[in-house]
C-alpha positions as CSV (number, residue, x, y, z in Angstrom):
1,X,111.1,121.9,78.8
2,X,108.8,119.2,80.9
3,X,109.1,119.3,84.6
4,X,109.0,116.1,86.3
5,X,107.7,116.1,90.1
6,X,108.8,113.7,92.5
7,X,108.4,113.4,96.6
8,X,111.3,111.9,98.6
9,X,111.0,109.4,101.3
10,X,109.6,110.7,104.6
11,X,112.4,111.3,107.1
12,X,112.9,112.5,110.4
13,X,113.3,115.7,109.9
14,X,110.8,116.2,107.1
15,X,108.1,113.0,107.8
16,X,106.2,113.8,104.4
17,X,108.9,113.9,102.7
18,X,110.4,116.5,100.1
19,X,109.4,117.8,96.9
20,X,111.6,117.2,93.7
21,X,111.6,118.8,90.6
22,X,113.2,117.2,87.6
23,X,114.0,119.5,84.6
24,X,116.3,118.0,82.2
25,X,119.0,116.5,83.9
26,X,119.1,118.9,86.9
27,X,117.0,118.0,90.4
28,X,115.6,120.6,92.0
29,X,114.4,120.7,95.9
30,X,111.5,123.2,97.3
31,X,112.3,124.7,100.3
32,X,110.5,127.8,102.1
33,X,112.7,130.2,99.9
34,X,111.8,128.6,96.5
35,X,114.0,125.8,94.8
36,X,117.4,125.0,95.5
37,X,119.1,123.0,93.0
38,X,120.5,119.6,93.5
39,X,122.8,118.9,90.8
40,X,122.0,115.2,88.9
41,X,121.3,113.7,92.1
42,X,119.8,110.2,91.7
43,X,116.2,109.8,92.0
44,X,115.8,106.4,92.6
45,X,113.6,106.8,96.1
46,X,111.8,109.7,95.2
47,X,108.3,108.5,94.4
48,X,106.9,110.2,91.2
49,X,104.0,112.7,91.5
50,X,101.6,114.3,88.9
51,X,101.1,118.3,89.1
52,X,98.2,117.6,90.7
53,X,99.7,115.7,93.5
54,X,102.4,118.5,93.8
55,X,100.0,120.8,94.4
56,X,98.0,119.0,97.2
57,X,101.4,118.6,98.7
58,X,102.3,122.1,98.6
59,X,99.2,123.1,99.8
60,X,99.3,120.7,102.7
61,X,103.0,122.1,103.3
62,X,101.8,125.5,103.9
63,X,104.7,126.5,100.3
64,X,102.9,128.2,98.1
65,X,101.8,126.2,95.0
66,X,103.1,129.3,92.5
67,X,106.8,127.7,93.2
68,X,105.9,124.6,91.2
69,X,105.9,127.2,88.0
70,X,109.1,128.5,88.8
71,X,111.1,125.7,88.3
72,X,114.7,127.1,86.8
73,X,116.0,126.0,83.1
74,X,118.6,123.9,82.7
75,X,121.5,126.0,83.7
76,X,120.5,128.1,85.8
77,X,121.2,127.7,89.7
């Protein structure tokens, strides 16, 4: 199944924001420990991102860019 990539709106706490994962209908956050999942939180915000992009950002991040093929199924928590 496609993943979608997506980078929330800077905040305080994380000024270049977050980055999403869409697989299905399940959102997925990276964090240092790999993704957590989100549920079908809406997206609306997020700004969309191509592969490329993600992996700049990981990069940038200091997360290591092998997370962004490690996005679960559907299902799968």
């Amino acid at each position: 199944m496609t993943v979608r990539f997506l980078r929330a709106a800077a905040t305080m706490a994380f000024p270049q924001g977050r980055l999403l994962a869409v697989r299905g209908s399940r959102v997925h956050l990276l964090a240092v420990d790999g993704w957590t999942a989100l549920g079908s939180a809406s997206t609306s915000s997020a700004r969309p991102l191509s592969r490329e992009e993600a992996v700049r950002w990981c990069a940038e991040q200091g997360l290591a860019v092998e997370q962004l093929d490690h996005v679960p199924e559907e299902g799968v928590r």
